[in-house]
N, C-alpha and C positions, 0 to 999 in steps of 0.2 A: 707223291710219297714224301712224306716227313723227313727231314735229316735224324742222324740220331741226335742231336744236339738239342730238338725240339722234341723229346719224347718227354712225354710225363710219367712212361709206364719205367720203374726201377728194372734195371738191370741183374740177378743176379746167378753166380756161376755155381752150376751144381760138376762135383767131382768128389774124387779124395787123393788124389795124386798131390802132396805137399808140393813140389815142385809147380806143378799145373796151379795151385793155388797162388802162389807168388807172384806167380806171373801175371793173374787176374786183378791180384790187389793193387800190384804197379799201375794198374790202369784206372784212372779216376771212373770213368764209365760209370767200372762194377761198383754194384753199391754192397751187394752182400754176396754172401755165400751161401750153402744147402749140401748136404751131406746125407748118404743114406747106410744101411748095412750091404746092401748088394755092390755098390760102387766100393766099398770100404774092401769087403773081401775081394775083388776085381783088381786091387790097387794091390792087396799084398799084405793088408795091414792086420796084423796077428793082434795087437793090444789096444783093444777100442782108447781106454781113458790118456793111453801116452802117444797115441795119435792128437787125440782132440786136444793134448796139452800142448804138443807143438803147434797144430794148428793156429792155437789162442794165442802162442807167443808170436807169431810169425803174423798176427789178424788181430791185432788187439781192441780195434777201433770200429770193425763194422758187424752187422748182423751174420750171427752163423747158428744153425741149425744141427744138430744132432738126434739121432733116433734113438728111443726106446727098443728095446727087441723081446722084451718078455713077450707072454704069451697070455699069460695071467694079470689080471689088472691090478690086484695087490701089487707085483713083485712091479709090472709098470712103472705103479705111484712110486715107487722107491728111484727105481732106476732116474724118472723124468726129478725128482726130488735134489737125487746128486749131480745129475746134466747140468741141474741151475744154477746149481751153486758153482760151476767152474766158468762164472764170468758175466759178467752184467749188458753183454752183447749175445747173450748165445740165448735163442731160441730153442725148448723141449719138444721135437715133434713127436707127435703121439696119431699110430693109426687111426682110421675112424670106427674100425672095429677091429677085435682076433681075430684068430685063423677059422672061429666055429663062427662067425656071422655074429656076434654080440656086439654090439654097440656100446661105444666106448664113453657114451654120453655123461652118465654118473662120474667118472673121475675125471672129463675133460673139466668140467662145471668145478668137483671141486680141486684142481690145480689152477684153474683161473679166480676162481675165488682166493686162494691163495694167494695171488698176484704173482704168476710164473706165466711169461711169457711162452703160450705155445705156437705151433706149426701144425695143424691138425693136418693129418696127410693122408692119401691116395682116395680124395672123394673121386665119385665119376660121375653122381648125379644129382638135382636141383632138389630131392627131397634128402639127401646128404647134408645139401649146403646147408638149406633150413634147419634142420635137427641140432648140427654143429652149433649154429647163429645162437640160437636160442638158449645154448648152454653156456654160452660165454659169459664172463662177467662184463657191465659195461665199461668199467673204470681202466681193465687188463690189455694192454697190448695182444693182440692175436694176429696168428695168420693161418687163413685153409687155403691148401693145395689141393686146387681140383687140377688134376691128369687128363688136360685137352689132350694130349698128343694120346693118351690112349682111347678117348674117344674118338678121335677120328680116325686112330687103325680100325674102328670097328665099323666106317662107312659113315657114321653120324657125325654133324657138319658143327663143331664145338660151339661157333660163335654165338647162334643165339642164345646156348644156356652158359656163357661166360657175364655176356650180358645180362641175363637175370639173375645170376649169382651176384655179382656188382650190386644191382638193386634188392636183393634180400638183404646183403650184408650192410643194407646203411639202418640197418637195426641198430645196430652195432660199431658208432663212430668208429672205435678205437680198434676194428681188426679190418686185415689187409686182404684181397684174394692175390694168390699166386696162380699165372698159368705154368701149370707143370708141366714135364714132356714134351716141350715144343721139338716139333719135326723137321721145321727150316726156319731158314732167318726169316721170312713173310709172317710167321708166327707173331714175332715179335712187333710186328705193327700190327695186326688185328687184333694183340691182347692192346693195346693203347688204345684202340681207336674205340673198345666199350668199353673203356674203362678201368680195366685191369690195375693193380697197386703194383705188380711184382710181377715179373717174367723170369723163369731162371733155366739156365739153357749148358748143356755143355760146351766146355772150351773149343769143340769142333765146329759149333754152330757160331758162337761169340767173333771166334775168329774170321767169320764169312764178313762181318762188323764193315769191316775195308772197301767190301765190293755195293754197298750199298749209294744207289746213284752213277754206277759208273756207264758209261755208255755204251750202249748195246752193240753198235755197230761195230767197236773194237771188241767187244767180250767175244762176241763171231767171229771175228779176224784170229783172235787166243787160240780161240777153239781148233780153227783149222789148222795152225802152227802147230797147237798140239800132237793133231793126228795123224800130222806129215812126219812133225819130227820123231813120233814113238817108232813109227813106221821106216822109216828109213833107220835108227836105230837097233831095230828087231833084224834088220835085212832081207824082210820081206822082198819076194819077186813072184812074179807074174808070168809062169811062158808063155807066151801066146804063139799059136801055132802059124807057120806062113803059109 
């Protein structure tokens, strides 16, 4: 297994916890950030634009993402219009369709024509990726977030269609794939190992970062300390009869 020190695949931390943010950016690791409305509401945060403004003061320097939440592609192109303009590191993601199955191809094409760096987000599948690719400008910084980790809650084994996403997307020098939803740290090396731009993981996951490489034999020695010490702890006993 790789150290992280030799990954090529970018590091980045998805949340909205400002505090959990800061503490991701202290760490050179992380290269970027990711943000969505669900994590946002989770976190507490009532006023999306004076969120993302502390964000940006607090993150001045690396890639950060924020969503769109219309519903309507009009009101979209507005919203993803004013995301861009709050900083020359922030990424627009834009789903890859609404809530009625429409595909969002038409405005992804012209926000990139535009030259507004987007995040196309929650694809799950290689005729997504295509569709996306195709509509990008070539010159436009992009990134699509295909959602391995919810492909593989459904049984289907993500890795082969990361790696044909990879190879769709060299249509397209100038955009990145991101593996979205990763479920464990092992994640994190199989999106490197096909090629993956971007990996971006909760501070839960990031934080496992430590145990990578360490030796098995003592992780099994942890383990049983653990279950002795919780155990005796709790005051557990045992009658056993004479």
């Amino acid at each position: 297994m790789n150290a992280t020190t030799n990954l090529n695949v970018k590091l980045f931390a998805d949340g909205a916890d400002l505090a959990g943010m800061k503490e991701m950016y202290a760490n050179p690791i992380i290269k970027g950030f990711t943000t969505n409305p669900t994590l946002m509401r989770k976190a507490g945060i009532q006023d999306y634009k004076a969120f993302a403004r502390e964000v940006l003061e607090a993150i001045p320097d690396r890639p950060i993402s924020f969503e769109v939440f219309a519903d309507e592609f009009e009101e979209m192109e507005h919203q993803a219009l004013e995301i861009a303009s709050w900083g020359k590191n922030v990424s627009v993601k834009i789903p890859v369709t609404n809530t009625r199955k429409q595909f969002a191809g038409p405005l992804i094409e012209r926000l990139s024509n535009a030259g507004v760096a987007l995040n196309v987000t929650a694809l799950t599948t290689l005729e997504q990726v295509q569709t996306v690719t195709e509509r990008l400008a070539p010159n436009t910084p992009a990134i699509i977030s295909v959602f391995a980790g919810r492909i593989a809650d459904t049984g289907r084994d993500p890795v082969p269609m990361m790696a044909e996403a990879v190879r769709i997307m060299r249509a397209k020098p100038k955009s990145e794939l991101i593996w979205a939803s990763p479920r464990e740290l092992l994640n994190i090396f199989q999106a490197d190992a096909v090629g993956c731009h971007i990996i971006t993981a909760t501070n839960d996951i990031l934080k496992k970062l430590s145990l990578v490489g360490k030796d098995l034999e003592q992780y099994s020695l942890e383990t049983v300390r653990m279950f002795y010490q919780d155990a005796q702890a709790a005051g557990y006993k045992i009658m056993v009869a004479a």
